[in-house]
Backbone as CSV, one residue per row, in Angstrom:
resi,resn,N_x,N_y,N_z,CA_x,CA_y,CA_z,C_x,C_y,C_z
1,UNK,36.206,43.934,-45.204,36.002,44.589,-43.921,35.839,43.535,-42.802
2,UNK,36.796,43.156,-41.435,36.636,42.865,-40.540,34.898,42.719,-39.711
3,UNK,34.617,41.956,-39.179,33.696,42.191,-38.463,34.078,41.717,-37.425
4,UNK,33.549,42.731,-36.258,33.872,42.905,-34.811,33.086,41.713,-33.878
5,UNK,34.317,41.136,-33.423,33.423,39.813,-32.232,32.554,40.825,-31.527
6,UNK,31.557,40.054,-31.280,30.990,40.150,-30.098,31.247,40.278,-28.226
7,UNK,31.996,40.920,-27.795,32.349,40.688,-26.435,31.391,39.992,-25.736
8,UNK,31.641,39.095,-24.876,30.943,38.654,-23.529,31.186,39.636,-22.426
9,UNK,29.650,39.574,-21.607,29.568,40.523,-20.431,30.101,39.649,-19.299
10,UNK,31.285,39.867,-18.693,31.141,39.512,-17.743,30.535,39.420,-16.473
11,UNK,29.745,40.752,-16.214,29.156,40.681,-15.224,27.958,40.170,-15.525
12,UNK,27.443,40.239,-16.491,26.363,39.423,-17.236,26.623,37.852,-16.616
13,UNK,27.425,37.310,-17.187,28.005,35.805,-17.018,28.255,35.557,-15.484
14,UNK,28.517,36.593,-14.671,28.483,36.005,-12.929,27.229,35.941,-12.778
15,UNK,26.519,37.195,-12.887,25.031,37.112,-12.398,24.150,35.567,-12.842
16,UNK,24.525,35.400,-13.637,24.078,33.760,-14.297,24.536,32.729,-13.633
17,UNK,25.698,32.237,-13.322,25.681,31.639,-12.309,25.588,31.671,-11.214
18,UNK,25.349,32.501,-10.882,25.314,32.782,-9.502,23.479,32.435,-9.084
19,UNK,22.464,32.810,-10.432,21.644,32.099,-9.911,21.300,30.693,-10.458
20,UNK,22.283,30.127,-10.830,22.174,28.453,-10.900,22.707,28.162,-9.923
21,UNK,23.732,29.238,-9.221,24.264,28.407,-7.649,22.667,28.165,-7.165
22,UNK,22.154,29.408,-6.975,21.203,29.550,-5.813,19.836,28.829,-5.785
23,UNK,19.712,28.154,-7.613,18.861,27.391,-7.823,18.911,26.133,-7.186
24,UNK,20.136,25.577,-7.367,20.630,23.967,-7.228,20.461,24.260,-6.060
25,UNK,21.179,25.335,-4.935,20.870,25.003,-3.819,19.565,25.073,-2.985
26,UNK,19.016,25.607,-3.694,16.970,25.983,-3.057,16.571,24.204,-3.220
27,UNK,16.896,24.098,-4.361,16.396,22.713,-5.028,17.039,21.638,-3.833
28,UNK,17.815,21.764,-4.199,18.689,20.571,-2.918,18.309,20.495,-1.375
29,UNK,18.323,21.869,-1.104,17.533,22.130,0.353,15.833,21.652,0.336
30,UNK,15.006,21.857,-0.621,13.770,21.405,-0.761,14.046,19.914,-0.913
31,UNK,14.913,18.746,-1.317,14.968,17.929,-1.308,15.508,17.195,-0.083
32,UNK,16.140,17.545,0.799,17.100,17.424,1.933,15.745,17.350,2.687
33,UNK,15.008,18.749,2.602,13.885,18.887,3.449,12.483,17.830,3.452
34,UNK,12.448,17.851,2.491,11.482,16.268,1.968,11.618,14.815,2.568
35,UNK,13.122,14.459,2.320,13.635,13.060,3.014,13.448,13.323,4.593
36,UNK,14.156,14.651,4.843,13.919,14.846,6.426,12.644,14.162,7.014
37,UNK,11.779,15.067,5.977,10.125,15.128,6.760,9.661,13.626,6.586
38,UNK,9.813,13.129,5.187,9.349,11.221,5.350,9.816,10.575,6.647
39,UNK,11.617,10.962,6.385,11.764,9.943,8.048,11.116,10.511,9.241
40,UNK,11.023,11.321,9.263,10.682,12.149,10.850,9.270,11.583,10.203
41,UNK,8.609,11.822,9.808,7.079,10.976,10.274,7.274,9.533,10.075
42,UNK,7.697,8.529,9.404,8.016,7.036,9.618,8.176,6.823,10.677
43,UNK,9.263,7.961,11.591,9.727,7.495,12.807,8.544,7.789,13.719
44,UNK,7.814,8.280,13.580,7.023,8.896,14.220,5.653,8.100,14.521
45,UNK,4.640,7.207,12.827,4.043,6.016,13.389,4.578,5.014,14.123
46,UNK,6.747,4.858,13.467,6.869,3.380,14.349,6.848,3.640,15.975
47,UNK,7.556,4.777,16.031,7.267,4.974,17.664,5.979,4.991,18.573
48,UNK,5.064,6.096,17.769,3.720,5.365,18.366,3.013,4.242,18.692
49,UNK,3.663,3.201,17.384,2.577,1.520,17.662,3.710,1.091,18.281
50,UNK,4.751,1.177,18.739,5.769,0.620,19.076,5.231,-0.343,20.765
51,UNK,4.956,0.044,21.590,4.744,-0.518,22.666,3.340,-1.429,22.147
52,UNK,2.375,-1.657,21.835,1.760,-2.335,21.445,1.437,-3.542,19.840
53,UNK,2.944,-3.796,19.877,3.213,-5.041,19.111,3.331,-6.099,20.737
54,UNK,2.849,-7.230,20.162,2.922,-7.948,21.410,3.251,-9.420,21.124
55,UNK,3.689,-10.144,21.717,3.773,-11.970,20.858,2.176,-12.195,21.354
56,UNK,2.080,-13.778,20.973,0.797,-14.540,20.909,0.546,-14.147,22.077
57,UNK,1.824,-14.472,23.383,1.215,-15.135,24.533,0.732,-13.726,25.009
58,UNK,1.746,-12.758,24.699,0.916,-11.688,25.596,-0.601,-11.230,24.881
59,UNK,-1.297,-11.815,24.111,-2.435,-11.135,23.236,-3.683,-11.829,23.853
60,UNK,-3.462,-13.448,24.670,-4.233,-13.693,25.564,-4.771,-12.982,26.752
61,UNK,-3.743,-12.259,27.101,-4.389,-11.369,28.234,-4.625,-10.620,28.109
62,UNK,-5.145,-9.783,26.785,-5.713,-8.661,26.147,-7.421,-8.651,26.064
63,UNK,-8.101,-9.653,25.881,-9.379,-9.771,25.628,-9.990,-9.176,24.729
64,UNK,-9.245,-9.368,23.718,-9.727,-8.786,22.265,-11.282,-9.459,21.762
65,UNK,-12.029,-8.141,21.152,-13.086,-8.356,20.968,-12.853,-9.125,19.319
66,UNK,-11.984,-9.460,18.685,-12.148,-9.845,17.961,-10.187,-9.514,17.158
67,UNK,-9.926,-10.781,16.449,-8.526,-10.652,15.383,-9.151,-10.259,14.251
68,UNK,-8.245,-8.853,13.665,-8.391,-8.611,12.617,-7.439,-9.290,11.436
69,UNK,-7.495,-9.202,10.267,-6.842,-9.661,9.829,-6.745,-8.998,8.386
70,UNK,-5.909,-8.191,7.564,-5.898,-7.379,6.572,-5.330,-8.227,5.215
71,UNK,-6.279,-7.825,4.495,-6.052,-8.986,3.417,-4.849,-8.198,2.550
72,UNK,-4.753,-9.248,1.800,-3.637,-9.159,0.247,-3.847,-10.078,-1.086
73,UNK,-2.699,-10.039,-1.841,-3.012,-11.001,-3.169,-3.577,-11.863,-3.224
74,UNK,-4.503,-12.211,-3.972,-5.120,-13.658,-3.801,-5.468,-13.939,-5.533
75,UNK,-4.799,-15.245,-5.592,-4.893,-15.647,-6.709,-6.069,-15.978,-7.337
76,UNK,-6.085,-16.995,-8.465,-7.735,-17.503,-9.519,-7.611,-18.651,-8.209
77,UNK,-9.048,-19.486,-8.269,-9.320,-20.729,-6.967,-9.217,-20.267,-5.651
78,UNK,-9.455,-19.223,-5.284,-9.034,-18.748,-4.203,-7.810,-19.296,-3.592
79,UNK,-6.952,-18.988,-4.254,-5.284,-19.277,-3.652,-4.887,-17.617,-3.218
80,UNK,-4.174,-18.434,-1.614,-3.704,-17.094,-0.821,-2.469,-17.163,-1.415
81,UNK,-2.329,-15.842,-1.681,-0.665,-15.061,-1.954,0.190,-16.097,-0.299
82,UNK,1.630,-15.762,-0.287,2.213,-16.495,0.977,1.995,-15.379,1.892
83,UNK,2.005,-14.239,1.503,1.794,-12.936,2.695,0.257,-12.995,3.499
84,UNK,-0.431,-13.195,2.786,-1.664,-13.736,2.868,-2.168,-15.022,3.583
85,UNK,-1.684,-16.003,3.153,-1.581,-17.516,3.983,-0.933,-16.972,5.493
86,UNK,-0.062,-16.507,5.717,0.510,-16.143,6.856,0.171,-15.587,7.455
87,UNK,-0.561,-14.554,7.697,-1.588,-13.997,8.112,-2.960,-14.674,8.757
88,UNK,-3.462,-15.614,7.533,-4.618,-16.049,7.951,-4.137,-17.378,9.522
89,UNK,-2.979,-18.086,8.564,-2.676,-18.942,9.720,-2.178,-18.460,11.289
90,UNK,-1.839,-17.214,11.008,-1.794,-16.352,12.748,-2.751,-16.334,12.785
91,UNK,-3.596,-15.867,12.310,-4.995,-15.496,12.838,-5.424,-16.805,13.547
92,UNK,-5.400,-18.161,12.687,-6.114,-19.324,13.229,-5.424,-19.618,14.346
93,UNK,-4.259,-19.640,14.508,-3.518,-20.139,15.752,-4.104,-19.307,16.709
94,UNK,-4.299,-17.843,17.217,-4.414,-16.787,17.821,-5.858,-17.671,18.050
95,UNK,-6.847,-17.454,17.200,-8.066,-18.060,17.458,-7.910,-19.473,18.284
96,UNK,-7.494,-20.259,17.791,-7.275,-21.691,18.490,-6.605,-21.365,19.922
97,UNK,-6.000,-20.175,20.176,-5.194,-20.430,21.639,-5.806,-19.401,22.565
98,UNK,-7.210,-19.344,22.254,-8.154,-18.269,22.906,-7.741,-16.810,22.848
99,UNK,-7.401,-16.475,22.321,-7.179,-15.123,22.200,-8.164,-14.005,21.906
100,UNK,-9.298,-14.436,21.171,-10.340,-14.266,20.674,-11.593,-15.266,20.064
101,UNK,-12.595,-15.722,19.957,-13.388,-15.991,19.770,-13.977,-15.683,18.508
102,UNK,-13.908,-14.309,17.730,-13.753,-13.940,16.549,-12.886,-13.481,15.634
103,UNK,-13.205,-13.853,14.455,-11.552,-12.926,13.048,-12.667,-12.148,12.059
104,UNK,-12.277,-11.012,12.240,-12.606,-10.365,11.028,-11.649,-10.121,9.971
105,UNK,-11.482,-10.772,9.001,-11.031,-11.114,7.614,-11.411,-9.797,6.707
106,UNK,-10.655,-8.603,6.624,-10.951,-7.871,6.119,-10.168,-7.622,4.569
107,UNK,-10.639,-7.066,3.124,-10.176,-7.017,2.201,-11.156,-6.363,0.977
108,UNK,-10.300,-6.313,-0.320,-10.893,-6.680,-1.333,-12.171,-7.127,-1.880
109,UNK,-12.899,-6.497,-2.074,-13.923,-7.238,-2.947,-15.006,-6.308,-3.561
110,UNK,-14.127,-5.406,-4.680,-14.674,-4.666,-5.601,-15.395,-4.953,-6.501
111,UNK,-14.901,-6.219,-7.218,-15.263,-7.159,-8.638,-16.101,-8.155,-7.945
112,UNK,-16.321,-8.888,-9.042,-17.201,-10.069,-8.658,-15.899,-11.637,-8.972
113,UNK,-15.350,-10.928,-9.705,-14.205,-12.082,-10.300,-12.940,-11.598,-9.250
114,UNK,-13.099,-10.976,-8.275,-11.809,-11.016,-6.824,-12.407,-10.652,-5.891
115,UNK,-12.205,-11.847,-4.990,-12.761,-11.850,-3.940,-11.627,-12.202,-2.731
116,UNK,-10.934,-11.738,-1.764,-9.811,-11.554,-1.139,-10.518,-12.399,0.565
117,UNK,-11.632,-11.840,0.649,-12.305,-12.044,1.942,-12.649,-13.250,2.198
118,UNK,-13.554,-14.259,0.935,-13.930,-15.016,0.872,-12.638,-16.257,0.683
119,UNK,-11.673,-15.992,-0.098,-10.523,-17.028,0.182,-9.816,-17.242,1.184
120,UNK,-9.976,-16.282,2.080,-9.533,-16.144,3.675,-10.481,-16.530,4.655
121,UNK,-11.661,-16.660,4.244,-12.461,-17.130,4.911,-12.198,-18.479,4.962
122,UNK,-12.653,-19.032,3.879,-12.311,-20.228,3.187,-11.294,-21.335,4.165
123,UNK,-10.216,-20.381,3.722,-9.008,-21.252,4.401,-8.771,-21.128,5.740
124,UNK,-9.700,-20.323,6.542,-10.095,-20.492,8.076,-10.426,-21.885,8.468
125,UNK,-11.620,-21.668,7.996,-12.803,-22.787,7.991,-11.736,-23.858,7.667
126,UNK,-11.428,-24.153,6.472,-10.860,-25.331,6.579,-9.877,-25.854,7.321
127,UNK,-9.335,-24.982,8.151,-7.710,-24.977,9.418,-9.048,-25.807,10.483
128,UNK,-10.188,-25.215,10.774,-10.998,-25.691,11.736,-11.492,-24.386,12.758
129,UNK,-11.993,-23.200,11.828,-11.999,-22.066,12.680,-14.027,-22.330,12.452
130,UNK,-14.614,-22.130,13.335,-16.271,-22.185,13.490,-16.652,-20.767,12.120
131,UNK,-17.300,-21.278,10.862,-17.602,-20.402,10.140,-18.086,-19.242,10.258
132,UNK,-19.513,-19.042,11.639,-19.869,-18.204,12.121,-19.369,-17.216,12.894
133,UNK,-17.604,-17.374,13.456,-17.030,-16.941,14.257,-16.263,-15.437,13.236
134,UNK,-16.429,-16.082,11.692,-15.304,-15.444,10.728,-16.545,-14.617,9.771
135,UNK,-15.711,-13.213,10.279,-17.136,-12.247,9.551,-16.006,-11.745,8.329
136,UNK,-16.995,-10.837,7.405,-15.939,-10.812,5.897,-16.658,-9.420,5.960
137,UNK,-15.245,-8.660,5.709,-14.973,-7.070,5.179,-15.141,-6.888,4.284
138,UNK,-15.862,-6.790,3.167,-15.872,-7.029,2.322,-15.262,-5.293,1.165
139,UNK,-15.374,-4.475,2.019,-14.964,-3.183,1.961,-13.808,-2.747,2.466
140,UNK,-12.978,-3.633,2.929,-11.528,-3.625,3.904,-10.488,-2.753,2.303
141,UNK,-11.105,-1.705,1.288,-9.928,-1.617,0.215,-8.871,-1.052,0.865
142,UNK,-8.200,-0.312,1.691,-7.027,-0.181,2.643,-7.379,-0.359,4.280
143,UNK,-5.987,-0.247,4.728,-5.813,0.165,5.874,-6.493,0.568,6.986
144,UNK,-6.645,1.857,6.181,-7.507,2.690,6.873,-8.735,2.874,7.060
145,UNK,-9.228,1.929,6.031,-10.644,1.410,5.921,-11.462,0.386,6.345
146,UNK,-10.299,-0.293,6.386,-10.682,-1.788,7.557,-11.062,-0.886,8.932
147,UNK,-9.711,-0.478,9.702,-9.890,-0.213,10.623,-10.938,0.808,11.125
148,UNK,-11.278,1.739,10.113,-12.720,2.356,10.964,-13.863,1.831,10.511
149,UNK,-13.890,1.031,9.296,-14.759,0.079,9.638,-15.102,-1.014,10.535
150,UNK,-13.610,-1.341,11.510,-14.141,-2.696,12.012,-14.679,-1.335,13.595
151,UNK,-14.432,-0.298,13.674,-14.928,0.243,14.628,-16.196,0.655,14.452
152,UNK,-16.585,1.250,13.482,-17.981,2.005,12.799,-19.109,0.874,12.633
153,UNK,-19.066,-0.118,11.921,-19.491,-1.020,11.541,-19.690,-2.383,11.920
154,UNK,-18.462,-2.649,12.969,-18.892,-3.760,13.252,-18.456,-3.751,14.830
155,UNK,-18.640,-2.624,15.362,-18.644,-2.487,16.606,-17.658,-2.646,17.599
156,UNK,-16.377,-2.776,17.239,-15.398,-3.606,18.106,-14.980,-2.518,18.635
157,UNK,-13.808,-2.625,19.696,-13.231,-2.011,20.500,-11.815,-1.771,20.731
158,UNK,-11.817,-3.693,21.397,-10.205,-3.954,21.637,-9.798,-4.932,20.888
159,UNK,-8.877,-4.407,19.846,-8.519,-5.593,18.452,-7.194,-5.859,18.644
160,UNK,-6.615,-7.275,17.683,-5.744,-7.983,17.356,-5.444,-7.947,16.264
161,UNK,-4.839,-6.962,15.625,-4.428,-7.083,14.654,-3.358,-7.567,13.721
162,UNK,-3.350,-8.831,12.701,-2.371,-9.583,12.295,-2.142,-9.136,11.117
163,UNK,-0.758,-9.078,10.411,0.014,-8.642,9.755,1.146,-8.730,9.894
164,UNK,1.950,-8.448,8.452,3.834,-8.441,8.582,4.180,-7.489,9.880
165,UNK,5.788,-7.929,9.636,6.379,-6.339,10.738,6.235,-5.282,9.885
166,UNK,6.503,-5.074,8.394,6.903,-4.018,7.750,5.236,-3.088,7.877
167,UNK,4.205,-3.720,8.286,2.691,-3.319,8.008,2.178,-2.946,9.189
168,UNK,2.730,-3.835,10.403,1.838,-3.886,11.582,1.619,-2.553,12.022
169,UNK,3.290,-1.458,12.399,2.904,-0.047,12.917,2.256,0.454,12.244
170,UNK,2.163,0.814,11.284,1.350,1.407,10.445,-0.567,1.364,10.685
171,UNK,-0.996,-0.041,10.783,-1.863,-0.791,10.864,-2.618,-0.165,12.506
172,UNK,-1.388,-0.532,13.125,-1.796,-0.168,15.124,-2.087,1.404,15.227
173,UNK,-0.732,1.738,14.039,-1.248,3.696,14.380,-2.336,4.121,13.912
174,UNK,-2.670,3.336,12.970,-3.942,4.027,12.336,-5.339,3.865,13.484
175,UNK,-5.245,2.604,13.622,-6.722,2.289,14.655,-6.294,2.581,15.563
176,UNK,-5.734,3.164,16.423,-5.279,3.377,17.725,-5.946,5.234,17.306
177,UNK,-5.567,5.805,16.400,-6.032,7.187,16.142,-7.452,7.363,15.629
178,UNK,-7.941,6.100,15.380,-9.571,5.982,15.423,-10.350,5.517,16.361
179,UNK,-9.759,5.391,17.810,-10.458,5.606,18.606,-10.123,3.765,18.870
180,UNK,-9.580,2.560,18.500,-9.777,1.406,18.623,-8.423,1.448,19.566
181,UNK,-8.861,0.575,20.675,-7.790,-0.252,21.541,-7.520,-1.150,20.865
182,UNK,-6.201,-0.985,19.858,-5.387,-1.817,18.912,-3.840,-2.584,19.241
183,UNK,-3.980,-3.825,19.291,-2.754,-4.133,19.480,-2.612,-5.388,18.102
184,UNK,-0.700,-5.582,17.972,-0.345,-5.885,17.083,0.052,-7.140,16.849
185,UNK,0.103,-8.377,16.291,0.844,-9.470,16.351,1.223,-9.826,15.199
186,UNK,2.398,-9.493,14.947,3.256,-10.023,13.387,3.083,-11.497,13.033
187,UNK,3.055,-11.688,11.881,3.607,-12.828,11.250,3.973,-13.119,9.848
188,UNK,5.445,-12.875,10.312,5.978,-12.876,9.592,6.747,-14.559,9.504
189,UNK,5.957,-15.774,8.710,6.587,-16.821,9.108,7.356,-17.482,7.954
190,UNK,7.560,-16.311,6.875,9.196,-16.600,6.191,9.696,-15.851,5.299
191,UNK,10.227,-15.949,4.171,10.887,-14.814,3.639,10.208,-14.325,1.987
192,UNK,9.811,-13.424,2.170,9.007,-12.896,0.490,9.998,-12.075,-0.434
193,UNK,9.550,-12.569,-1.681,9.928,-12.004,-2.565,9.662,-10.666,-2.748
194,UNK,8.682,-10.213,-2.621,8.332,-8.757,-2.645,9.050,-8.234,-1.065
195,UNK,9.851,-8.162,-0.561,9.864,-7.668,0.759,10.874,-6.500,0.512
196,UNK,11.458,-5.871,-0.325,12.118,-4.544,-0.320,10.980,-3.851,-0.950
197,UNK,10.521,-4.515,-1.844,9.193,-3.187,-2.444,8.495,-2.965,-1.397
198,UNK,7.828,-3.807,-0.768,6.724,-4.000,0.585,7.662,-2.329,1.354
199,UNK,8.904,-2.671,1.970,9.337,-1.788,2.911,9.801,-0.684,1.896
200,UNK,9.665,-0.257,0.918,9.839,1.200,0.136,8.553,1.822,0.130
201,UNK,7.711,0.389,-0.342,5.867,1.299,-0.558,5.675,1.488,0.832
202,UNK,5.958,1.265,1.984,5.734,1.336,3.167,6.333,2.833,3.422
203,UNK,7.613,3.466,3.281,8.148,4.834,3.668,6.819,5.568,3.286
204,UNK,6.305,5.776,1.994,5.409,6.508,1.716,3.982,6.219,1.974
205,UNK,3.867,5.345,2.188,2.313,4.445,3.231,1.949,5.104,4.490
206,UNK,3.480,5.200,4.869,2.869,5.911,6.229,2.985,7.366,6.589
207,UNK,3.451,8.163,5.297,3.158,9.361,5.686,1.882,9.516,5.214
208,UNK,1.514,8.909,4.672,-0.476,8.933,3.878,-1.096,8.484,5.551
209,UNK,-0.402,7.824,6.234,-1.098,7.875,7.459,-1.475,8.712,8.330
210,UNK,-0.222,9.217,8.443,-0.411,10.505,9.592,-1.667,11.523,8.768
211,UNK,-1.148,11.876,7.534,-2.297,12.599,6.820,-3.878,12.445,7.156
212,UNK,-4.324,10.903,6.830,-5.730,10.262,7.318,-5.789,10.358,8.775
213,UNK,-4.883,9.876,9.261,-5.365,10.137,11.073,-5.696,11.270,11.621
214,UNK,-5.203,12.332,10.939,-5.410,13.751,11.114,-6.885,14.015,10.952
215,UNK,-7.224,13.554,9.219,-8.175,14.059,8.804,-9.668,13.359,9.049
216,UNK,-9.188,12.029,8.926,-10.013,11.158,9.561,-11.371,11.462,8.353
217,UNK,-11.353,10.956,7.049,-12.133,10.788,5.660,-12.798,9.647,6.115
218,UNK,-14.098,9.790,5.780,-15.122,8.136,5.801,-14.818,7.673,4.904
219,UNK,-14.950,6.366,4.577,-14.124,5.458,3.926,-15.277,5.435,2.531
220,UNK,-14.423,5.082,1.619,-15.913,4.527,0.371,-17.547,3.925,0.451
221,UNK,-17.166,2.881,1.977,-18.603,2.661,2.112,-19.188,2.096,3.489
222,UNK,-19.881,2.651,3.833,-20.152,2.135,5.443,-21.073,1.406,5.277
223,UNK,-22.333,1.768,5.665,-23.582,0.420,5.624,-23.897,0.483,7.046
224,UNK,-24.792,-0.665,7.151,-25.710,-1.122,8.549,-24.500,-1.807,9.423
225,UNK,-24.904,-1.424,10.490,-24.195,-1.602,11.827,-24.358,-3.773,11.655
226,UNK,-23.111,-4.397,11.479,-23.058,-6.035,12.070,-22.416,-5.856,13.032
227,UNK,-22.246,-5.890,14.421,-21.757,-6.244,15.497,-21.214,-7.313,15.591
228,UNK,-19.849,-7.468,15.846,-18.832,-8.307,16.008,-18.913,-9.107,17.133
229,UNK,-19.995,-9.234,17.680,-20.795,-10.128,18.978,-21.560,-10.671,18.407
230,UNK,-21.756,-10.703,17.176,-23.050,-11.665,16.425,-22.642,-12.907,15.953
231,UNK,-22.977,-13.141,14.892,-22.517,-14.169,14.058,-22.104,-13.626,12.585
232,UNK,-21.208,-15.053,12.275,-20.308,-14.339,10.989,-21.352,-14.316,9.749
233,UNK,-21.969,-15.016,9.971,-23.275,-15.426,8.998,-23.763,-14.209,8.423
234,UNK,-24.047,-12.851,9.395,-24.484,-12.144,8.760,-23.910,-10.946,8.016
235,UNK,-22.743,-11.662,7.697,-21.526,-10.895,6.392,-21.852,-11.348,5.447
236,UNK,-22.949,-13.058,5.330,-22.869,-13.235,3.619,-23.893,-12.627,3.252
237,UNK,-23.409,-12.781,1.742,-24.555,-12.284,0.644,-24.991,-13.681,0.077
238,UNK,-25.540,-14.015,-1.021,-26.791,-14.742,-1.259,-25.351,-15.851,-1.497
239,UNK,-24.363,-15.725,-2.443,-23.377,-16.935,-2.451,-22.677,-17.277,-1.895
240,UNK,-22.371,-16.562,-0.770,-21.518,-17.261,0.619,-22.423,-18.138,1.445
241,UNK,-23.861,-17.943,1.398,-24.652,-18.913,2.108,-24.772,-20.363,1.415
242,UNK,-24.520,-20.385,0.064,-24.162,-21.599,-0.353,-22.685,-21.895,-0.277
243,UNK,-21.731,-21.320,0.110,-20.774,-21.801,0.004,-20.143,-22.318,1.514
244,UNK,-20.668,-21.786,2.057,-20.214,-21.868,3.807,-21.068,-22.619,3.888
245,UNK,-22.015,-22.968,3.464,-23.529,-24.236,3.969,-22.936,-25.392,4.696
246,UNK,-21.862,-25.590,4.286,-20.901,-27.087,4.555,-19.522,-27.530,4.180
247,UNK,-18.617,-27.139,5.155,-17.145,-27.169,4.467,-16.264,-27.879,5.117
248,UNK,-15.731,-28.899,4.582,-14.983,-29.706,5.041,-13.703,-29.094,5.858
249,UNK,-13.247,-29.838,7.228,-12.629,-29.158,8.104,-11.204,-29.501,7.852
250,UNK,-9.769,-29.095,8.043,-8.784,-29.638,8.106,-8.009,-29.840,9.891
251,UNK,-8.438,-30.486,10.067,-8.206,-29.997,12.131,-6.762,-31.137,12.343
C-alpha cells in the first residue's frame, strides 16, 4: 500500500516568510536606529566642548583656578604609560608658562599596590613643578568623577583641562554640565599604539556622558572640602609626607 506524501501549505509557507521579512526588518531598523542615536549624541558632546578647546597661548588669558589633569596607565616604579607622560608634561609646561599656579593630578588609587596620582605627582616635581602647588585625586576613578570632584571638593571653578583630542570633548562636556568653567588643552605629543581602541571606547564613552550629565550620580566618594587655594600638602596621607619630604628637581 502506497503512502500518501504529505502536501505543503502554501499559504502556511507565505505567512512564514513573510514574518521573517518583517523580523529582519524590525531588527535592522532597531539597529539603523541605534548607530543613528550613538552618532547623533557623539556629535552632540563634540559640538558642545567644541569652542572651548583652546592652544597654550590662549589658556593664559583664562585665569584658571587650577590644570587638571586626568590620569591613565601607570606602570610597577611609578612609570607613566606615554598617554600619561604627555599629559603630565602639558600640564608642566602650562604650569611653567603661568597659566595656572596649580595641577590637580587626578586618578586611580583604589589598591595600595596602584597608585596613578602619586607617579604623576612624582614626575611633576621632578620637571620642577613646587610640590605644594600639585594636589592628588586620589578618587579621580573616571571622568566624571574627577570633574565633580575637582568642583565639590576641591573648590575650583575655572579649569584647564589636559588630555588627548580623542578625550578632551568628552572631558570639557562633562564639567562644563557640572557647573565648572572648563576649558580644554590637548596633548597629544605623538602617536599611540592604543589610538583606534582609545577612539572606539570613546563612541560609547560618550554616550555614558550625556547619560551622567543628565543625571548627575555622586561619585563613589567625596570627603572634606581641600580647596584648591591651599596647599598640595594637604592631599597626602601619612606616605606621601615621606615621600614628597625632598625630591630632587629636574629643571
Amino acid at each position: 500500500m502506497k503512502t500518501r506524501k504529505k502536501q505543503k501549505n502554501p499559504t502556511k509557507q507565505k505567512s512564514i516568510r513573510k514574518k521573517v521579512r518583517i523580523t529582519a526588518l524590525l531588527l535592522t531598523g532597531f539597529l539603523l536606529l541605534g548607530i543613528l542615536s550613538v552618532a547623533l549624541l557623539n556629535l552632540y558632546v563634540i559640538t558642545k566642548a567644541d569652542d572651548y578647546i583652546v592652544t597654550a597661548e590662549e589658556a593664559k588669558k583664562i585665569g584658571a583656578d587650577c590644570i587638571i589633569v586626568l590620569g591613565a596607565l601607570v606602570y610597577g616604579d611609578d612609570e607613566l604609560s606615554d598617554i600619561l607622560e604627555h599629559r603630565v608634561m602639558t600640564a608642566v609646561s602650562l604650569y611653567k608658562d603661568g597659566v595656572s599656579d596649580r595641577i590637580l593630578m587626578s586618578g586611580d588609587n583604589s589598591r595600595e599596590s596602584y597608585n596613578e596620582v602619586r607617579a604623576m605627582k612624582l614626575y611633576a616635581v621632578s620637571k620642577g613643578v613646587e610640590a605644594d602647588d600639585v594636589f592628588m585625586d586620589k578618587a579621580g576613578f573616571s571622568t566624571y568623577e574627577t570633574m565633580y570632584r575637582a568642583k565639590e571638593i576641591y573648590k575650583a571653578q575655572r579649569v584647564i583641562i589636559v588630555t588627548q583630542e580623542f578625550h578632551i570633548s568628552r572631558a570639557i562636556y562633562l564639567a562644563r554640565s557640572l557647573g565648572l568653567e572648563a576649558y580644554g588643552v590637548t596633548s597629544d605629543l605623538g602617536k599611540y599604539k592604543s589610538e583606534s581602541y582609545n577612539n572606539l571606547r570613546e563612541l560609547a564613552a560618550r554616550v555614558k556622558a550625556v547619560y551622567s550629565a543628565v543625571v548627575q550620580p555622586e561619585p563613589k566618594y567625596l570627603g572634606d572640602a581641600i580647596p584648591i587655594s591651599g596647599k598640595g600638602s594637604d592631599t597626602h596621607d601619612e606616605g606621601d609626607k615621606q615621600i614628597f619630604k625632598e625630591q630632587p628637581t629636574d629643571t
